[in-house]
N, C-alpha and C positions, 0 to 999 in steps of 0.2 A: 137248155132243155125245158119246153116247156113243162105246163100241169099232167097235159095227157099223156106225155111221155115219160113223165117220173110215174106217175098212178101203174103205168102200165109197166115198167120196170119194177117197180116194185113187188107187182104183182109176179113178174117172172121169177125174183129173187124167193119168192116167200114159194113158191112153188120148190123153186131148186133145194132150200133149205129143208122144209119136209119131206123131200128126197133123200137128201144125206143122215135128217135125221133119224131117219130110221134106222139107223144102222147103231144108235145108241139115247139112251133115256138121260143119261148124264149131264147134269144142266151144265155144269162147267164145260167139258166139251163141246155144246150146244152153243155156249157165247162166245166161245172162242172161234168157232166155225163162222158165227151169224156174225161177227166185229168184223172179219178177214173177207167176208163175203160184204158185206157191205160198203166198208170203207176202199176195197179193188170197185166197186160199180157203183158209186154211186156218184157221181161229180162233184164237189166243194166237199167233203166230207175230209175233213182236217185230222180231226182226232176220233175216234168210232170206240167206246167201248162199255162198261158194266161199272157200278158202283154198289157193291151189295150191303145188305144191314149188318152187321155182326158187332155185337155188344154193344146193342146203342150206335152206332159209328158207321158209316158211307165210309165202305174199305174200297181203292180199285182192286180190280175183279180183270179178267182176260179185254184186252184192249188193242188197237193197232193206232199209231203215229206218235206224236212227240211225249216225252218223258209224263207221265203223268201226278198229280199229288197221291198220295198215297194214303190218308184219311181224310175228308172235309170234316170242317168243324160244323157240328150240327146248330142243323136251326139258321144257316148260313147258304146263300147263294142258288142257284138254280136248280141243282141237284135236289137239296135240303126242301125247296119249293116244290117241287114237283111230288116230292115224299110226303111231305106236313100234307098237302092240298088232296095226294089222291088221282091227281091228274093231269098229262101234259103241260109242259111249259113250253111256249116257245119264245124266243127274245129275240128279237131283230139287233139290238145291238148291246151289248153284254156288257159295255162300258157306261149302258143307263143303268145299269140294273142293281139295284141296292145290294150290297153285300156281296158285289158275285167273285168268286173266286177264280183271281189268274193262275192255274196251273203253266198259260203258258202264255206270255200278254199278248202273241199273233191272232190268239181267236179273236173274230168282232161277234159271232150272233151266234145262235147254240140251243138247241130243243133235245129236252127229257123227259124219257116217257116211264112212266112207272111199271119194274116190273112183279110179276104176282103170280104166288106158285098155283100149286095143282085147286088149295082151300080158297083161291081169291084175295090170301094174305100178300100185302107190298115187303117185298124180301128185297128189294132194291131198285137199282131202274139203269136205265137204256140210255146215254148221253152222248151225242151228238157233234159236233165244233167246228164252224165254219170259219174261213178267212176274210171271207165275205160279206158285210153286212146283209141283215136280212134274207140271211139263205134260206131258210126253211117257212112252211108255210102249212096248211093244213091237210094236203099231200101227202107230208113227209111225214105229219103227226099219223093221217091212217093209218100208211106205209110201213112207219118202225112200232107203231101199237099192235098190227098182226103180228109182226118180226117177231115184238118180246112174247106175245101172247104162245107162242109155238117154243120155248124156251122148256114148260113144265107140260105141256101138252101131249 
């Protein structure tokens, strides 16, 4: 699939989503709709789900595919990157990537995006995992940055 056709599925997705969610303000409900809705449409998306802040600590949060860790050690890996920095990560291949944490060693490349409640405050973020080297590109960063941005919206 090329660019024009993720951008534009994307777009349909982020459509569908503010569709259903209307039906409730619930952010946990919200990521669990938007993880199941993304990782069914989206091509190479391995693992789709949420890692929220709670006590200090990158807890998973509602998710779809393989078993996932269940706290990241902070200050560690791509997640932890994308939270310290503020702003998207994306890695082409996750086995360059300093510190990065095997939840599950089949992923090769992986993009997270921070998510931020109603105040603009980073309450967690939006993580991604491909099989495929180099999956994601700056598409996909628009794409899941609208996604999470409709989570507190």
């Amino acid at each position: 699939m090329d660019v024009e056709q993720r951008t534009a599925r994307y777009g349909r997705i982020v459509e569908q989503l503010r569709a259903l969610f209307a039906g409730t303000t619930d952010p946990v409900a919200r990521m669990a709709t938007a993880a199941a809705v993304l990782h069914a449409k989206m091509p190479g998306f391995f693992w789709t789900g949420w890692y929220l802040l709670r006590d200090g600590a990158l807890t998973v949060g509602p998710y779809q595919g393989s078993l996932a860790c269940l706290v990241l050690k902070a200050h560690t890996g791509v997640c932890w990157d994308a939270l310290d920095r503020g702003a998207s990560t994306i890695v082409p291949d996750v086995h360059a990537f300093p510190g990065h944490i095997a939840c599950d060693s089949r992923s090769r490349s992986e993009i997270v995006v921070p998510l931020r409640d109603s105040a603009g405050a980073i309450v967690g973020v939006l993580d991604v995992d491909s099989e495929a080297l180099a999956r994601f590109d700056d598409a996909d960063r628009d794409g899941l940055e609208a996604v999470a941005a409709l989570i507190f919206a």
